[in-house]
C-alpha positions in Angstrom: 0.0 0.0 0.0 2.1 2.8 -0.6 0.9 6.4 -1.0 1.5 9.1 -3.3 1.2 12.8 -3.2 -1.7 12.7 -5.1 -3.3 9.8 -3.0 -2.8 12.2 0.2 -4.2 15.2 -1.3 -7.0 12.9 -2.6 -8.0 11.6 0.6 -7.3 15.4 2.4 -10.5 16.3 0.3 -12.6 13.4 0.4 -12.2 14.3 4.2 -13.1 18.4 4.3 -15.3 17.4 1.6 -17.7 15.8 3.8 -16.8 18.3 6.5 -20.5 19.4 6.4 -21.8 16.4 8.0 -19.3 15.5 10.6 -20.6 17.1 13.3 -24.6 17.0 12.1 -27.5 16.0 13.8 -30.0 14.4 11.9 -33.6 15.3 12.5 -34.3 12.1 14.6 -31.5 12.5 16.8 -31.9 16.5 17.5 -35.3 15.4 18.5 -34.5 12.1 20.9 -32.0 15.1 22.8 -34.4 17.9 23.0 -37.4 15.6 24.2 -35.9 12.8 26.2 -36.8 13.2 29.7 -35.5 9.5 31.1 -32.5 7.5 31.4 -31.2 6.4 27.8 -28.0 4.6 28.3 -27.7 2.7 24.9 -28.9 5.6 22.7 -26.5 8.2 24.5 -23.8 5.5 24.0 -24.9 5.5 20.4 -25.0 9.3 19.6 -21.7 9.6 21.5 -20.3 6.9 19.4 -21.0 8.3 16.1 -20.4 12.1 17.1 -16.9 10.8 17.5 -16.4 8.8 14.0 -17.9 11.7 12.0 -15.6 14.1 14.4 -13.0 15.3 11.7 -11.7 17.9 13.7 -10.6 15.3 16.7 -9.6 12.3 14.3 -7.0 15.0 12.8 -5.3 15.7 15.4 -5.5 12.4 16.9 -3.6 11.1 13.7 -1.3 14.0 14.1 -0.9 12.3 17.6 0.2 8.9 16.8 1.7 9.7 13.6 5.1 8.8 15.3 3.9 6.6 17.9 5.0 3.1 16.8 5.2 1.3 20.6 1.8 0.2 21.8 2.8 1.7 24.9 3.3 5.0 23.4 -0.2 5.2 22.0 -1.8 3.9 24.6 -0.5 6.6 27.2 -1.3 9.8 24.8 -4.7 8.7 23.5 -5.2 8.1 27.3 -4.2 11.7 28.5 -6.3 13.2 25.2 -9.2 10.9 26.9 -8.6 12.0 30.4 -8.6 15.5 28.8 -11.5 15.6 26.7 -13.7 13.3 29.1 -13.1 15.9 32.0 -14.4 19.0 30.3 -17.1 17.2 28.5 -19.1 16.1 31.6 -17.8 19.6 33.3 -19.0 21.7 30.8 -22.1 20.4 30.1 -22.8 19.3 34.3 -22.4 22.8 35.4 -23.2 24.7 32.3 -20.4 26.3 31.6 -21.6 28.1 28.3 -18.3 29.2 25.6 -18.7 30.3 21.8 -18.5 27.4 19.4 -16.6 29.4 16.6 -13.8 30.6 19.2 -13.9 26.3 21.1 -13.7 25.1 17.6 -11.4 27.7 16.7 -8.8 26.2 19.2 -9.3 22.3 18.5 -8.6 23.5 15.0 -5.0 25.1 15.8 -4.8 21.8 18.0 -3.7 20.2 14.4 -2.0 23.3 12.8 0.1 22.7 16.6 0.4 18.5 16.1 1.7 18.8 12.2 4.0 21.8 13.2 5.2 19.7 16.0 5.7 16.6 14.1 7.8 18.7 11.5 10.0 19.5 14.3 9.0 23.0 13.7 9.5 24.1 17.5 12.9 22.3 17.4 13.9 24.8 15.1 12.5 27.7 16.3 12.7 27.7 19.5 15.5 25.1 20.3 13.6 23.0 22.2 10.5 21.2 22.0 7.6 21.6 24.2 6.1 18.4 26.1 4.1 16.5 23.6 2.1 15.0 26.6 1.3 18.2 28.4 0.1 20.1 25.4 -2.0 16.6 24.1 -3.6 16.3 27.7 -4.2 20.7 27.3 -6.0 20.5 23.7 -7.7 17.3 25.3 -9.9 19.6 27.6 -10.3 22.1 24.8 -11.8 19.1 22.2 -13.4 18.6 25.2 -15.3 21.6 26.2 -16.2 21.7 21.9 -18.1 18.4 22.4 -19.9 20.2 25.4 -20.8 23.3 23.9 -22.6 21.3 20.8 -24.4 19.1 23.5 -25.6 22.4 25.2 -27.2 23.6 21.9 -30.3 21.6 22.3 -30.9 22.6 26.0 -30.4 19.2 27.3 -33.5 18.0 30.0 -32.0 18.0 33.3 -33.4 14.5 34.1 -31.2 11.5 34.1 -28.5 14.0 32.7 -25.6 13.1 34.6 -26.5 9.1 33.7 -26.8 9.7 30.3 -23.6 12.2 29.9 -21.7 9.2 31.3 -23.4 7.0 28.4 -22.5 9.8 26.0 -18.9 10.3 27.1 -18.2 6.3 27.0 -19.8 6.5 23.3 -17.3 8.9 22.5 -14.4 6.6 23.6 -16.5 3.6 21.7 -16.2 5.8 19.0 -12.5 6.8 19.4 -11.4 3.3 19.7 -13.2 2.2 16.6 -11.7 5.1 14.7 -7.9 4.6 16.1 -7.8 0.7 15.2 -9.4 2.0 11.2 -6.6 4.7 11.6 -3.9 2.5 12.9 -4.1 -0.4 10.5 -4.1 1.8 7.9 -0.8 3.1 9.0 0.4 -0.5 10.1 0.2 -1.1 6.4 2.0 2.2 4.9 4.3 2.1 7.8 5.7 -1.6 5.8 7.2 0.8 2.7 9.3 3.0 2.8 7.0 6.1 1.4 5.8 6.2 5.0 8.9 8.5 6.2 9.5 9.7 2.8 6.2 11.6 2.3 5.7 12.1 6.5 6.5 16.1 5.6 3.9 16.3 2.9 2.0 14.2 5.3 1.9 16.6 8.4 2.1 19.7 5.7 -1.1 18.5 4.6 -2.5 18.1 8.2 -1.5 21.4 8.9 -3.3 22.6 6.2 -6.0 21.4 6.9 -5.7 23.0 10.0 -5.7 26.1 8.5 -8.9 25.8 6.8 -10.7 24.6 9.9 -9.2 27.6 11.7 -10.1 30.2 8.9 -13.6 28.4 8.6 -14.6 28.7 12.2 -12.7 32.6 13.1 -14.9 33.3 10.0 -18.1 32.1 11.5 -17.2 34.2 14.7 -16.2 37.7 12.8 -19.6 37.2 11.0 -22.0 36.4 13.9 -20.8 39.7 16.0 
């Protein structure tokens, strides 16, 4: 399996191209949240689940993650402090209500893979000297992704019934999700990772993820100038 340029830049649109869906709520589902008024442990687990496969913005970076990560081990312990991250101010923000803008949340998650592809590319090596903890910042943007899962759970003004059951249903369909995602992501990269294209294109690689980045950022400090 061994891809080109063209491949990358291929599959870098086939994934901004569906970019309007990944985080939608379909008619059925915005109406189970806003109605719901008892314990719904299998369909929270679902919706959590699935907001998490169609999450482009957190998939990116999580690639950007374990792009370098070849130990088990390795994974294991960032994907774990991204979880830790994300699950916190998930079931904080939405819990106690802690209301931020959408544009300016996503805004951040987006320059969470501009800061994962520049990392990767050794970027602060050669700016700064030094690079900064890759564990600290992936446990920081962790609470950010978090909080943007929150703040598109509080859109549809949640019933306060059974809410801190079903946020714990939600939260652990979001890791059901992740893990699904990671072991699609990972054996794709088990099999490029065989050839030797792997290291050859990794800057066009994480040139692209930063890109893409870019356009998230652009999209969603667009959105925010515009709803002022």
């Amino acid at each position: 399996m061994i891809l080109t340029k063209n491949s990358l830049f291929t599959l870098l649109l086939l994934v901004f191209s569906s970019s309007c869906f990944a985080h939608g709520v379909d008619s059925n589902t915005e109406h189970f949240l806003t109605t719901n008024e008892g314990s719904a442990i299998v369909p929270f687990l679902y919706i959590g689940a699935k907001h998490m496969i169609t999450g482009y913005d957190h998939l990116l970076f999580l690639v950007g993650v374990i792009f370098f990560l070849f130990r088990t081990r390795d994974i294991l312990i960032y994907v774990s402090l991204f979880t830790l991250g994300h699950s916190f101010t998930l079931l904080l923000g939405v819990l106690a209500q802690i209301n931020m803008n959408v544009y300016l949340i996503d805004a951040v998650i987006a320059f969470s893979i501009i800061y994962k592809g520049f990392d990767n590319l050794h970027g602060f090596k050669l700016l700064l000297g030094k690079e900064p903890s890759t564990k600290i910042a992936v446990l920081i943007f962790g609470l950010f992704h978090g909080f943007g899962l929150a703040t598109k759970l509080q859109d549809f003004d949640l019933p306060q019934e059974n809410l801190i059951s079903n946020m714990i249903a939600f939260n652990v369909g979001v890791e059901i999700g992740q893990c699904i995602a990671l072991l699609f992501v990972l054996t794709l990269l088990g099999f490029w990772r065989r050839h030797k294209s792997y290291f050859a294109f990794a800057r066009t690689s994480n040139t692209l993820l930063m890109t893409g980045g870019f356009v998230l950022l652009g999209y969603q400090l667009t959105g925010y100038f515009t709803s002022l």
